[in-house]
Structure formats: structure tokens, C-alpha cells
mmCIF entry with sequence, helices, sheets and N, C-alpha, C, O atoms, coordinates in Angstrom:
data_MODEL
# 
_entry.id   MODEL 
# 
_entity.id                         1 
_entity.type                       polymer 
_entity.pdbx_number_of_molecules   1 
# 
_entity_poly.entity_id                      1 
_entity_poly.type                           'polypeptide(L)' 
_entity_poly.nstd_linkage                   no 
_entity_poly.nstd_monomer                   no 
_entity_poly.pdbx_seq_one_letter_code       
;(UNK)(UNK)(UNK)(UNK)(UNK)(UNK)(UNK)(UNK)(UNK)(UNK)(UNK)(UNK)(UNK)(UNK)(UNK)(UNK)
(UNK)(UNK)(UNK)(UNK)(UNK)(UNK)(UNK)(UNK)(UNK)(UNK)(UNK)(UNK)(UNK)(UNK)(UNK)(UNK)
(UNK)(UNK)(UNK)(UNK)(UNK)(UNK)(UNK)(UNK)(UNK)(UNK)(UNK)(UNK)(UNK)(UNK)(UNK)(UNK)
;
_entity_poly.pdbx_seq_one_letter_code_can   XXXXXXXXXXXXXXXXXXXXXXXXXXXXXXXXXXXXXXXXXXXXXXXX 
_entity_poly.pdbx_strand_id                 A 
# 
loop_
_entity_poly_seq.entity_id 
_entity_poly_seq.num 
_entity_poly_seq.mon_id 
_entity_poly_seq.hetero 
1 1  UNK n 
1 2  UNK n 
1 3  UNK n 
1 4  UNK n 
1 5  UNK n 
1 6  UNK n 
1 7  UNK n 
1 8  UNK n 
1 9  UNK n 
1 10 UNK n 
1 11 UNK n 
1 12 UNK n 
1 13 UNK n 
1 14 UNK n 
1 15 UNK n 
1 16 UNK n 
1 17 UNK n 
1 18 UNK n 
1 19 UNK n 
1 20 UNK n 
1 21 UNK n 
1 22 UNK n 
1 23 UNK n 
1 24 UNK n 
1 25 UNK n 
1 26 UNK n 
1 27 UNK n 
1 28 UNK n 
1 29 UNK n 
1 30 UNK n 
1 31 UNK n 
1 32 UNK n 
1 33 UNK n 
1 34 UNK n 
1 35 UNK n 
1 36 UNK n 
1 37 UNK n 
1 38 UNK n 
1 39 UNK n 
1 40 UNK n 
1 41 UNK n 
1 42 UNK n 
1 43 UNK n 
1 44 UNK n 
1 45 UNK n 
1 46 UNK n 
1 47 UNK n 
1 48 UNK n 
# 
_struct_asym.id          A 
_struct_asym.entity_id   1 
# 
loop_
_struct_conf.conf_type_id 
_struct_conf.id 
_struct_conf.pdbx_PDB_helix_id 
_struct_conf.beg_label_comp_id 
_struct_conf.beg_label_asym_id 
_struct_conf.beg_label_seq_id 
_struct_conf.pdbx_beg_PDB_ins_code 
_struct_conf.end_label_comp_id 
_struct_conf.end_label_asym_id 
_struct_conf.end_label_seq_id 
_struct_conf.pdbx_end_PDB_ins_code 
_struct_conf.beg_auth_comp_id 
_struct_conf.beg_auth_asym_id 
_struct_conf.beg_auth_seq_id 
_struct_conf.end_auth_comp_id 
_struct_conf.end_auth_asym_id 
_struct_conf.end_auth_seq_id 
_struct_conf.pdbx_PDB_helix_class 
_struct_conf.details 
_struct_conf.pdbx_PDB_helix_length 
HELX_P HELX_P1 AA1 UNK A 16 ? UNK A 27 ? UNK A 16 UNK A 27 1 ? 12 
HELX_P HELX_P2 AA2 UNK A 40 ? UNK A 46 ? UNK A 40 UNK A 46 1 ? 7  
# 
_struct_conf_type.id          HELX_P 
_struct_conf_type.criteria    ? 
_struct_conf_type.reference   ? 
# 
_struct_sheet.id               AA1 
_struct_sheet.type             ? 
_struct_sheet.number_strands   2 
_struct_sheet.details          ? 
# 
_struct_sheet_order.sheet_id     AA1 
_struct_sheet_order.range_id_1   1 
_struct_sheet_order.range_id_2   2 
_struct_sheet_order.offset       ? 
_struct_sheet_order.sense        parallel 
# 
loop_
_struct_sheet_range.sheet_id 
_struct_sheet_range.id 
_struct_sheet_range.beg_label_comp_id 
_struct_sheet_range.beg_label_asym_id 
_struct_sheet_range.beg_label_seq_id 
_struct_sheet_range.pdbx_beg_PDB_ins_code 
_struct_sheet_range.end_label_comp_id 
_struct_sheet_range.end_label_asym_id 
_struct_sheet_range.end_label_seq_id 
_struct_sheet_range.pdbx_end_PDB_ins_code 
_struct_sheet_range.beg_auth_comp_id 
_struct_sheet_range.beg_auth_asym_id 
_struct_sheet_range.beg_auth_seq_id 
_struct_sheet_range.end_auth_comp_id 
_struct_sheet_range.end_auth_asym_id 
_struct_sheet_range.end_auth_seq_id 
AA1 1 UNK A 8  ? UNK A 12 ? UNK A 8  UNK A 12 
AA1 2 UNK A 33 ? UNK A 37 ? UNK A 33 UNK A 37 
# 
loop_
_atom_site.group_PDB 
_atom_site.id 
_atom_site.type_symbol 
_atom_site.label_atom_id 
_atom_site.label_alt_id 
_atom_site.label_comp_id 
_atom_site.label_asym_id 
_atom_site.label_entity_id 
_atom_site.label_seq_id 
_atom_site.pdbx_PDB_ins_code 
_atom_site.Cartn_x 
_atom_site.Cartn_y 
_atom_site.Cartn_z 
_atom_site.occupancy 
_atom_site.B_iso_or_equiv 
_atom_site.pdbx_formal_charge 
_atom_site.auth_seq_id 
_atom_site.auth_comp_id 
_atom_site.auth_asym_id 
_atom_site.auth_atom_id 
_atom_site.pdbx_PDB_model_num 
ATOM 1   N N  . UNK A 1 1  ? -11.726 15.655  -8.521  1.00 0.00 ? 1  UNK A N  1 
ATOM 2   C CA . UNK A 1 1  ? -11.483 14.457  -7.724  1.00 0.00 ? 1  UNK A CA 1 
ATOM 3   C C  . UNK A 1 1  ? -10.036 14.488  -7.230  1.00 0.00 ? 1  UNK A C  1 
ATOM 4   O O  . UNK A 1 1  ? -9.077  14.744  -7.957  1.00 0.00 ? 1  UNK A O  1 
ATOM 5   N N  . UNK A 1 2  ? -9.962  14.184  -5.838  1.00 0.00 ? 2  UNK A N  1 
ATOM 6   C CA . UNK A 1 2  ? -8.770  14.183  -5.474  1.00 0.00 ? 2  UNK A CA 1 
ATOM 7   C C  . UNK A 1 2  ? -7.683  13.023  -6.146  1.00 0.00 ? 2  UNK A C  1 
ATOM 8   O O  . UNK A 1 2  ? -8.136  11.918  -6.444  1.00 0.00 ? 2  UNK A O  1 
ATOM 9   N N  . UNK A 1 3  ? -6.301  13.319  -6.357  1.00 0.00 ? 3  UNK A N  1 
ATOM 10  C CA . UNK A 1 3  ? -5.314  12.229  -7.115  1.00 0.00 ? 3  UNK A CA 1 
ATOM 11  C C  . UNK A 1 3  ? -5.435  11.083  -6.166  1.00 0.00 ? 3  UNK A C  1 
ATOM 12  O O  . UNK A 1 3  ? -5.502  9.934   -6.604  1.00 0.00 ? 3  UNK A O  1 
ATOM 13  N N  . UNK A 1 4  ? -5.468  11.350  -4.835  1.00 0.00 ? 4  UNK A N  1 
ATOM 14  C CA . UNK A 1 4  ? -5.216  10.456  -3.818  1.00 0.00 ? 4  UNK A CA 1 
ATOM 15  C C  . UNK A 1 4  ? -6.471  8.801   -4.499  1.00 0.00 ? 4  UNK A C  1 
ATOM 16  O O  . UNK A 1 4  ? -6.321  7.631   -4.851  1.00 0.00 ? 4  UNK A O  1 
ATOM 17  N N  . UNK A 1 5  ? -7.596  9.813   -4.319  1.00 0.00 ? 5  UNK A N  1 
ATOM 18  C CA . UNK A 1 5  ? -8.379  8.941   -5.126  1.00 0.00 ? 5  UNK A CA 1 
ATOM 19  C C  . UNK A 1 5  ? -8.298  7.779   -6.295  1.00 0.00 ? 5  UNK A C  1 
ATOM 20  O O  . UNK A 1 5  ? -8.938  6.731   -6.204  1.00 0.00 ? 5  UNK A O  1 
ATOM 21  N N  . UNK A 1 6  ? -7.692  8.000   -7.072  1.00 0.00 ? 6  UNK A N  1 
ATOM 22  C CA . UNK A 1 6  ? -7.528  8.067   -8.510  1.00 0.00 ? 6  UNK A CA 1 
ATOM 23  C C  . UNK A 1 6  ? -6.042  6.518   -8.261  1.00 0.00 ? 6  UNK A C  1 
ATOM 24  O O  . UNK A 1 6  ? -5.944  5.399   -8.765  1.00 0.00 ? 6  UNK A O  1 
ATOM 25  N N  . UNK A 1 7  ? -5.305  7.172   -7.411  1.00 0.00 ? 7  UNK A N  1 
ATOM 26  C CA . UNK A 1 7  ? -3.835  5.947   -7.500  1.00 0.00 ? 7  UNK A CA 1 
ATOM 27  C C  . UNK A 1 7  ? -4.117  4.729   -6.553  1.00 0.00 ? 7  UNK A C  1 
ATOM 28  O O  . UNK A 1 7  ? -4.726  4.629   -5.488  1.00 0.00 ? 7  UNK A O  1 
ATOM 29  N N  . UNK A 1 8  ? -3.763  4.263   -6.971  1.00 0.00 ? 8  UNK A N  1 
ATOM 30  C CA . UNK A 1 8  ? -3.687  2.321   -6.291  1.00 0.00 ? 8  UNK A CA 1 
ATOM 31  C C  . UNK A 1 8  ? -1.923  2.197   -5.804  1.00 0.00 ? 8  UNK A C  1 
ATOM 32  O O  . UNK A 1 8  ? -0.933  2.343   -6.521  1.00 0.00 ? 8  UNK A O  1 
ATOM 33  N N  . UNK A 1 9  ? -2.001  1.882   -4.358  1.00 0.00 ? 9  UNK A N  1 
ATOM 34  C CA . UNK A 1 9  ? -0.585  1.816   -3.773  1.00 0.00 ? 9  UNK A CA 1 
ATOM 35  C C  . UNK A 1 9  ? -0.122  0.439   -3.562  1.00 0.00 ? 9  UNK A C  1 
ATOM 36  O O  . UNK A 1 9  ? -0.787  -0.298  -2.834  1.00 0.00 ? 9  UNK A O  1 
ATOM 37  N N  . UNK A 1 10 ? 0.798   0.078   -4.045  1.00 0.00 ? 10 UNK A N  1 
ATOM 38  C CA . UNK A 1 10 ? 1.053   -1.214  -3.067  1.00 0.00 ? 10 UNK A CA 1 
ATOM 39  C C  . UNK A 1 10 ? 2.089   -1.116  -1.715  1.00 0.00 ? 10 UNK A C  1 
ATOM 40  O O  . UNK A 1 10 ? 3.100   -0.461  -1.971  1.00 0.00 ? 10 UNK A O  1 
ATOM 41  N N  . UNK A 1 11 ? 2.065   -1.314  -1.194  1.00 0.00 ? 11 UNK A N  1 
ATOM 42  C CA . UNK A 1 11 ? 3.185   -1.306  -0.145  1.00 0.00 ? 11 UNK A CA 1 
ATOM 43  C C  . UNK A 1 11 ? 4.103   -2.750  0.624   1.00 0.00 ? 11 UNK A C  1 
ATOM 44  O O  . UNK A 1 11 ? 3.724   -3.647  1.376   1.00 0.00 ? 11 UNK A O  1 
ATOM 45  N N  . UNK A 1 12 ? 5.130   -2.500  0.147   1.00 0.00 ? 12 UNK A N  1 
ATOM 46  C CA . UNK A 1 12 ? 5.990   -3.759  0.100   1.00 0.00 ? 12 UNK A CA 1 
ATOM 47  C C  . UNK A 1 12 ? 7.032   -3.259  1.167   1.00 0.00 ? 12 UNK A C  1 
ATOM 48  O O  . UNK A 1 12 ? 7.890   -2.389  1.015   1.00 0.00 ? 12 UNK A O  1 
ATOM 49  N N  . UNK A 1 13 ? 6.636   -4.341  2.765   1.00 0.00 ? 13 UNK A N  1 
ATOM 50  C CA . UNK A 1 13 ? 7.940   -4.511  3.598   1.00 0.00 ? 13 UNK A CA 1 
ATOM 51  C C  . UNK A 1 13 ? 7.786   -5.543  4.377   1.00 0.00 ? 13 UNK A C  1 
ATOM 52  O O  . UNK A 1 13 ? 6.732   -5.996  4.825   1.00 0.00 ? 13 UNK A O  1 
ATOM 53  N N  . UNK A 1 14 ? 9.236   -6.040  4.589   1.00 0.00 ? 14 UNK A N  1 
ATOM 54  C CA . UNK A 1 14 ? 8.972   -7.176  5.309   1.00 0.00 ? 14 UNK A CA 1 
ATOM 55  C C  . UNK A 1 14 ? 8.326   -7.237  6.758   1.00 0.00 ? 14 UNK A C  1 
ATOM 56  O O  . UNK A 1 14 ? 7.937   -8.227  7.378   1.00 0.00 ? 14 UNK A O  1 
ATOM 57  N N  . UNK A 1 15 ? 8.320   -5.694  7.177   1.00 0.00 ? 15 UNK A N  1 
ATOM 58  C CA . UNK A 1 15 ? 8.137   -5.721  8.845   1.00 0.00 ? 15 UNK A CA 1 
ATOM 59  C C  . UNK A 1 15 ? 6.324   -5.359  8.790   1.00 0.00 ? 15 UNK A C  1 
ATOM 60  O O  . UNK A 1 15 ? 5.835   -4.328  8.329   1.00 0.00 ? 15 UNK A O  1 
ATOM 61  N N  . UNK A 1 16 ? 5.751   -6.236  9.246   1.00 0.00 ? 16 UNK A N  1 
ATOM 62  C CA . UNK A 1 16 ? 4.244   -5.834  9.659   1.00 0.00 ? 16 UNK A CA 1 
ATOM 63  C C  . UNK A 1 16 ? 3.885   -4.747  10.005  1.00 0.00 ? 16 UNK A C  1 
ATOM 64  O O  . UNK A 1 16 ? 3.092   -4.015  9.412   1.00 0.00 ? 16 UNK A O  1 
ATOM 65  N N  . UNK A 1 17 ? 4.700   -4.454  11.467  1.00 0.00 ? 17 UNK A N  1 
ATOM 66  C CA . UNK A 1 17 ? 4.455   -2.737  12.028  1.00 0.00 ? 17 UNK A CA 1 
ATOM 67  C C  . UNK A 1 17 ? 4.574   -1.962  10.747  1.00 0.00 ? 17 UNK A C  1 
ATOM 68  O O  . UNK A 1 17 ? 3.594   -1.445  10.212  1.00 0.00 ? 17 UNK A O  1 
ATOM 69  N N  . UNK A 1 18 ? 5.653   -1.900  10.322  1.00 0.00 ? 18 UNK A N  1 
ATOM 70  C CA . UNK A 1 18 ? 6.295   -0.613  9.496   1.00 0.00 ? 18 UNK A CA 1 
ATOM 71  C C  . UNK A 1 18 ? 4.851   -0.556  8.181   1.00 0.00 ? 18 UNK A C  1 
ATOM 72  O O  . UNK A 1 18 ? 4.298   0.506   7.895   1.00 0.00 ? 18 UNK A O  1 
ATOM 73  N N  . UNK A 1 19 ? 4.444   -1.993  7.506   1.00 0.00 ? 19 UNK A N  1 
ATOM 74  C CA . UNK A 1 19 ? 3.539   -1.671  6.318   1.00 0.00 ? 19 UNK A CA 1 
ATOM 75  C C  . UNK A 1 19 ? 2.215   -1.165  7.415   1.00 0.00 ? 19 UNK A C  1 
ATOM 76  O O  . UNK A 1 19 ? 1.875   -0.036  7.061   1.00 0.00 ? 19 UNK A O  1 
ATOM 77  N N  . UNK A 1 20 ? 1.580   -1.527  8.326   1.00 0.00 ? 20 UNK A N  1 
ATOM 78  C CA . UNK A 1 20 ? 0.453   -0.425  9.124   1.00 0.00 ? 20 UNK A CA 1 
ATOM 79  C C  . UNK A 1 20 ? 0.331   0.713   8.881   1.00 0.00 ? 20 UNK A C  1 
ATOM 80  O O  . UNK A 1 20 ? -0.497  1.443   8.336   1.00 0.00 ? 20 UNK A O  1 
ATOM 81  N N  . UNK A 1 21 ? 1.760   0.831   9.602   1.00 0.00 ? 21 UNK A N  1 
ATOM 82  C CA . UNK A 1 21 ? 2.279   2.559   9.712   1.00 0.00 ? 21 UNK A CA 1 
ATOM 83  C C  . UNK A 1 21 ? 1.891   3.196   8.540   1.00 0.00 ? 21 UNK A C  1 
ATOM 84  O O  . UNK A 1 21 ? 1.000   4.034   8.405   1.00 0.00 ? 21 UNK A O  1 
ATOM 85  N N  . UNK A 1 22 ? 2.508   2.807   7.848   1.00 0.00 ? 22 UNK A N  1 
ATOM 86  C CA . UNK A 1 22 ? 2.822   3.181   6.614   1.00 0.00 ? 22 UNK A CA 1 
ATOM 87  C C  . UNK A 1 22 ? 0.809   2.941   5.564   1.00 0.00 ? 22 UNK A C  1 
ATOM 88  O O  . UNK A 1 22 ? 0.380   3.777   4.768   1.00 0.00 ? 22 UNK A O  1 
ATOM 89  N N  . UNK A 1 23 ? 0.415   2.255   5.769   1.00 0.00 ? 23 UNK A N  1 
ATOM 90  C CA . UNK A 1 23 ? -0.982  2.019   5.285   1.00 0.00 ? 23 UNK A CA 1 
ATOM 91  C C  . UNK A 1 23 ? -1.333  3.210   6.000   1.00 0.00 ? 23 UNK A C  1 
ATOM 92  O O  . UNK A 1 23 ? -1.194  4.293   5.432   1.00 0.00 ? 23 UNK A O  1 
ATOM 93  N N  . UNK A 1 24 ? -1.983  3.124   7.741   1.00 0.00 ? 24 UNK A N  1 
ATOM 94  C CA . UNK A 1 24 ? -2.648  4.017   8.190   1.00 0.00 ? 24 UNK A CA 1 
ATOM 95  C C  . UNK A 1 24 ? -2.013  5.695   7.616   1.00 0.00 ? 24 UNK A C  1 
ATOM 96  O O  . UNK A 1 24 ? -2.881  6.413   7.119   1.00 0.00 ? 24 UNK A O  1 
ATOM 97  N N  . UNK A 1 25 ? -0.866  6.158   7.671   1.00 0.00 ? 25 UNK A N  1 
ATOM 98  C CA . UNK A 1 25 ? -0.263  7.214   6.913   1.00 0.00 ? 25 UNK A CA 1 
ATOM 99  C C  . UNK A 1 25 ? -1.045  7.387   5.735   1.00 0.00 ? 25 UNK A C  1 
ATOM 100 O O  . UNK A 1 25 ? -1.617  8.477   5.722   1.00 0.00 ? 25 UNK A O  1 
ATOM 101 N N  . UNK A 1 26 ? -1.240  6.723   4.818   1.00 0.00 ? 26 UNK A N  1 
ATOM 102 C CA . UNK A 1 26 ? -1.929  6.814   3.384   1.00 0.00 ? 26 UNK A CA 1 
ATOM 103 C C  . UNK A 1 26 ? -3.069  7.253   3.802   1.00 0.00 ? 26 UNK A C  1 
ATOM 104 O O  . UNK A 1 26 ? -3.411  8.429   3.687   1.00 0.00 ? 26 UNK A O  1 
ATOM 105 N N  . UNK A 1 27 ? -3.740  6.387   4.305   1.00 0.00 ? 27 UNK A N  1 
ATOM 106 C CA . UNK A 1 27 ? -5.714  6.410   4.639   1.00 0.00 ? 27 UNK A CA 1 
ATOM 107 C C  . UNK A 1 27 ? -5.446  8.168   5.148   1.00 0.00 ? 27 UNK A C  1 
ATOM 108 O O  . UNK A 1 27 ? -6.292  8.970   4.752   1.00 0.00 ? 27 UNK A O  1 
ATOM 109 N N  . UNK A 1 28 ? -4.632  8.537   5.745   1.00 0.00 ? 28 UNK A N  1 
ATOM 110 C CA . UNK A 1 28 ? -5.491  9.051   6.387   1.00 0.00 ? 28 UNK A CA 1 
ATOM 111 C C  . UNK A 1 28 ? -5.136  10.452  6.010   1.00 0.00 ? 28 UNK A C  1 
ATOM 112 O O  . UNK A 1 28 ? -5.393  11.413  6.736   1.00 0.00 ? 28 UNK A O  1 
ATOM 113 N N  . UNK A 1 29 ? -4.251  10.579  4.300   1.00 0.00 ? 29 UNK A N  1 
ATOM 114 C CA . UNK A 1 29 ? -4.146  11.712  3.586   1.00 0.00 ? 29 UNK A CA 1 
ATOM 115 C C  . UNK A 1 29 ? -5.533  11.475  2.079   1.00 0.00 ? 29 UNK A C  1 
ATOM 116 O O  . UNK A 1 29 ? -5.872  12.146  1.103   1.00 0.00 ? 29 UNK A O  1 
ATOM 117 N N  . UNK A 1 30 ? -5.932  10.179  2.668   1.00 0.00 ? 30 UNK A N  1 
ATOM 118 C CA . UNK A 1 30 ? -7.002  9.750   1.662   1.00 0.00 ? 30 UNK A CA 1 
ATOM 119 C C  . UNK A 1 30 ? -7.069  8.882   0.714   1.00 0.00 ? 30 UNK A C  1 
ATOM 120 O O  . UNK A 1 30 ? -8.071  8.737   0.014   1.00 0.00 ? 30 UNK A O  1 
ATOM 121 N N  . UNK A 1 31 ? -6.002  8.215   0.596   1.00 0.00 ? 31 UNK A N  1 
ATOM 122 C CA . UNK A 1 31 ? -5.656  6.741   -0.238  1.00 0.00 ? 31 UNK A CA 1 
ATOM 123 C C  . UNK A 1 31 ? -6.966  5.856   0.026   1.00 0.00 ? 31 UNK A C  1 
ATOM 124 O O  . UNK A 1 31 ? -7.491  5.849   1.140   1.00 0.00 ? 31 UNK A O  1 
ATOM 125 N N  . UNK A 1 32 ? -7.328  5.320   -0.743  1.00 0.00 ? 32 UNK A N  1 
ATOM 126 C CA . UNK A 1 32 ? -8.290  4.338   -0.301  1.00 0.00 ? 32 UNK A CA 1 
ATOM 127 C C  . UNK A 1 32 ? -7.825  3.063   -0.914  1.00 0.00 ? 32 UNK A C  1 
ATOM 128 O O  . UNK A 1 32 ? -7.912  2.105   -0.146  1.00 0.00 ? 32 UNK A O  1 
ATOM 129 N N  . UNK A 1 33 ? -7.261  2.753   -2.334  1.00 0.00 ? 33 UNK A N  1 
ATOM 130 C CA . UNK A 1 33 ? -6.790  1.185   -2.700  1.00 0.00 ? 33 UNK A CA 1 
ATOM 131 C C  . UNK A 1 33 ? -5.230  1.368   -1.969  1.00 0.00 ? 33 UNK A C  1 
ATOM 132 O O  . UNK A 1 33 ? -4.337  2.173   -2.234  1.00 0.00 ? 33 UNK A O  1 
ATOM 133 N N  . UNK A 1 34 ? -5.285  0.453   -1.109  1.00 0.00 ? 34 UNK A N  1 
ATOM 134 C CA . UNK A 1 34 ? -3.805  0.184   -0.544  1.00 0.00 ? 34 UNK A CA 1 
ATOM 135 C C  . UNK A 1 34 ? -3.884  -0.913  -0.234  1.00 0.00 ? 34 UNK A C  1 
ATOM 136 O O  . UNK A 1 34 ? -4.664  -1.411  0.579   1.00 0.00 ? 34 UNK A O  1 
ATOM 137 N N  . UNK A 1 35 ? -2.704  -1.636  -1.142  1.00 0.00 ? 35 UNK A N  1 
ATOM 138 C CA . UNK A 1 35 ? -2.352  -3.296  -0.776  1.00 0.00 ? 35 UNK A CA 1 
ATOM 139 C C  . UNK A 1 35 ? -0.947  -3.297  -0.003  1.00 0.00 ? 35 UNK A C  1 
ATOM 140 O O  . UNK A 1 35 ? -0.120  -2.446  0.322   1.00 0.00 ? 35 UNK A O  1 
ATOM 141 N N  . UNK A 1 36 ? -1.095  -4.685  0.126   1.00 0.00 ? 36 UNK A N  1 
ATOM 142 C CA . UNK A 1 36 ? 0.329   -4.680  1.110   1.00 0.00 ? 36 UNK A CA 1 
ATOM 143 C C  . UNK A 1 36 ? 0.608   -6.213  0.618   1.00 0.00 ? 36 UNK A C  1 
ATOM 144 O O  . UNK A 1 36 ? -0.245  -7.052  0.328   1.00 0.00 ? 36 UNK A O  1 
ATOM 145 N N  . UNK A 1 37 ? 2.340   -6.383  0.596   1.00 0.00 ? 37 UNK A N  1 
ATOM 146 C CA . UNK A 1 37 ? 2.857   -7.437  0.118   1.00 0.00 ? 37 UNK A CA 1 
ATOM 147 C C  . UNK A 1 37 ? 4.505   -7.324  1.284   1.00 0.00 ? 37 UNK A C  1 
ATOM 148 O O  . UNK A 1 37 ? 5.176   -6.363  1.659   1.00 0.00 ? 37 UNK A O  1 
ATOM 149 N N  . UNK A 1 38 ? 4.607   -8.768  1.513   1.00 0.00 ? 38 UNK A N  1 
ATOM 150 C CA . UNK A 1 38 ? 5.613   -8.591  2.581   1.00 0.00 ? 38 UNK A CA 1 
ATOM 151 C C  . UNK A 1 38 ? 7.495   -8.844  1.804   1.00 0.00 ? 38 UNK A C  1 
ATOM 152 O O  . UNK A 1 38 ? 8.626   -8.857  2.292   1.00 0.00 ? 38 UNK A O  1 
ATOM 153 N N  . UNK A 1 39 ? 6.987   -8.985  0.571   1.00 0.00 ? 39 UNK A N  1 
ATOM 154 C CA . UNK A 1 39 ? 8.372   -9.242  0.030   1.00 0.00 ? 39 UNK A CA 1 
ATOM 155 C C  . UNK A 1 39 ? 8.301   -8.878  -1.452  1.00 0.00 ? 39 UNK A C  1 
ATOM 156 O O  . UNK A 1 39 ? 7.225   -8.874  -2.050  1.00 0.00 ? 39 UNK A O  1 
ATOM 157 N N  . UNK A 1 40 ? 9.325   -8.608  -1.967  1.00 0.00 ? 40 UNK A N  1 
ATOM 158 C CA . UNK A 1 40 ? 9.098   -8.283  -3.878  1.00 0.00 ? 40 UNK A CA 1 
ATOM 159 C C  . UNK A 1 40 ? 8.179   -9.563  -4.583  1.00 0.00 ? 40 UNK A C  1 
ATOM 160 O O  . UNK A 1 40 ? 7.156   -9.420  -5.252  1.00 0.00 ? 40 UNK A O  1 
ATOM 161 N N  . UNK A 1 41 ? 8.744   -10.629 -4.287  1.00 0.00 ? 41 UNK A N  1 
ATOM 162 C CA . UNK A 1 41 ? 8.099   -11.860 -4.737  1.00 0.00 ? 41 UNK A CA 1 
ATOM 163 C C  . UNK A 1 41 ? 6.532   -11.736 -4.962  1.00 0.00 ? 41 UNK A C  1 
ATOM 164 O O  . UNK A 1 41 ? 6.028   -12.067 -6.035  1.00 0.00 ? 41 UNK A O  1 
ATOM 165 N N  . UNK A 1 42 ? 5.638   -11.147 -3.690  1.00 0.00 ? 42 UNK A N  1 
ATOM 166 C CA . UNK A 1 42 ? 4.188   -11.433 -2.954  1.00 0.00 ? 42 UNK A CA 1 
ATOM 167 C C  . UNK A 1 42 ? 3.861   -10.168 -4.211  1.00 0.00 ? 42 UNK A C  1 
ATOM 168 O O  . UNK A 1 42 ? 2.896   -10.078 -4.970  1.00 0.00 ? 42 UNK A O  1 
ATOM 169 N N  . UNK A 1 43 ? 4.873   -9.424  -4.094  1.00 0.00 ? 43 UNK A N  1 
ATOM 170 C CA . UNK A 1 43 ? 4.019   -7.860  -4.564  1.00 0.00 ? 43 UNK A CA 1 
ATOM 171 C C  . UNK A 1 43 ? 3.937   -8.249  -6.283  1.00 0.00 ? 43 UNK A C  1 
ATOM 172 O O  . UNK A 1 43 ? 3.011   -8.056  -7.072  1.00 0.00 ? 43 UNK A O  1 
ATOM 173 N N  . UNK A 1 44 ? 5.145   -8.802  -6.476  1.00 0.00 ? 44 UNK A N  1 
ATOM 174 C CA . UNK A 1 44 ? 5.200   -8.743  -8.234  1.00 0.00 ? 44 UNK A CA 1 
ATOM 175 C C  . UNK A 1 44 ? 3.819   -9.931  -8.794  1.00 0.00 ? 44 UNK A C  1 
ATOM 176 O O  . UNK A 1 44 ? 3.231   -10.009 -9.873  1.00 0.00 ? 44 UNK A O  1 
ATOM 177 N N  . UNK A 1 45 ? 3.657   -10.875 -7.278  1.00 0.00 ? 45 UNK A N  1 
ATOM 178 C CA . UNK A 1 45 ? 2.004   -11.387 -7.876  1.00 0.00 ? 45 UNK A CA 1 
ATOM 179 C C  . UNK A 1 45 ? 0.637   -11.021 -7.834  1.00 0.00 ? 45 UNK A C  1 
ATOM 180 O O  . UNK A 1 45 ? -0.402  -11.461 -8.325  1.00 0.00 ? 45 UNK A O  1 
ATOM 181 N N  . UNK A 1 46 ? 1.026   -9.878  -6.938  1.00 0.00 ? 46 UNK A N  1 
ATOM 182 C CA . UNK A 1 46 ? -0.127  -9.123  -6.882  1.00 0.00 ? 46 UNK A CA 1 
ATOM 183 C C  . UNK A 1 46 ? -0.437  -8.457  -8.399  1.00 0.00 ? 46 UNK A C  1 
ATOM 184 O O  . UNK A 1 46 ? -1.450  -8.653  -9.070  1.00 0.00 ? 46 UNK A O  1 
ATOM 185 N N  . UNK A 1 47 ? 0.793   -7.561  -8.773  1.00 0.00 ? 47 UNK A N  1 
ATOM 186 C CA . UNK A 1 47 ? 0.459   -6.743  -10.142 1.00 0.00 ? 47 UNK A CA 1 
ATOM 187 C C  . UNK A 1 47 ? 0.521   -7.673  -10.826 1.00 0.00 ? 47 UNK A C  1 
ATOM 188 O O  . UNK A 1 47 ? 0.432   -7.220  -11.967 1.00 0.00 ? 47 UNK A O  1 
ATOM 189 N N  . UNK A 1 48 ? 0.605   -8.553  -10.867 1.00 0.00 ? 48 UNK A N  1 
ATOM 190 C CA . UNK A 1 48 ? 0.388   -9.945  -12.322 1.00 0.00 ? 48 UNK A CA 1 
ATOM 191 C C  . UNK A 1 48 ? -1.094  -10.220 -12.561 1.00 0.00 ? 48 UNK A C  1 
ATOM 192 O O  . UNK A 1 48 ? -1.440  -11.040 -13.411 1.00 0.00 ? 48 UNK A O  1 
# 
């Protein structure tokens, strides 16, 4: 099984464009859990 598989990403930035970018980049080496949080605050409630 690929690792890509296997890891859960979050991706934390304030700029909309840049977390896309940055999502579509993942997908498309094969990431499939990718969250997105626009500030440390959003992200540290996500992993809670």
C-alpha cells in the first residue's frame, strides 16, 4: 500500500488559493485524507 495512502494531512494557511494549490498538489501524488484549516487556532480543533 502506498504511504501516501496510509497519512492524514492537514493543511494550515491563511490564503485560500495557496491551501488549493497546495491540496490539489497532494491529490494528485495520491493523498486522499486532506483537511484544511485557515489558521493554527481552526487546525489545533480539528486534531482535538
Amino acid at each position: 500500500m502506498p504511504l501516501a495512502n496510509t497519512i492524514s494531512v492537514l493543511v494550515v494557511d491563511d490564503q485560500l488559493t495557496m491551501r488549493a494549490l497546495i491540496r490539489n498538489a497532494l491529490q494528485q501524488i495520491g493523498f486522499k485524507d486532506i483537511r484544511e484549516a485557515p489558521d493554527g487556532e481552526e487546525a489545533l480543533k480539528q486534531l482535538l
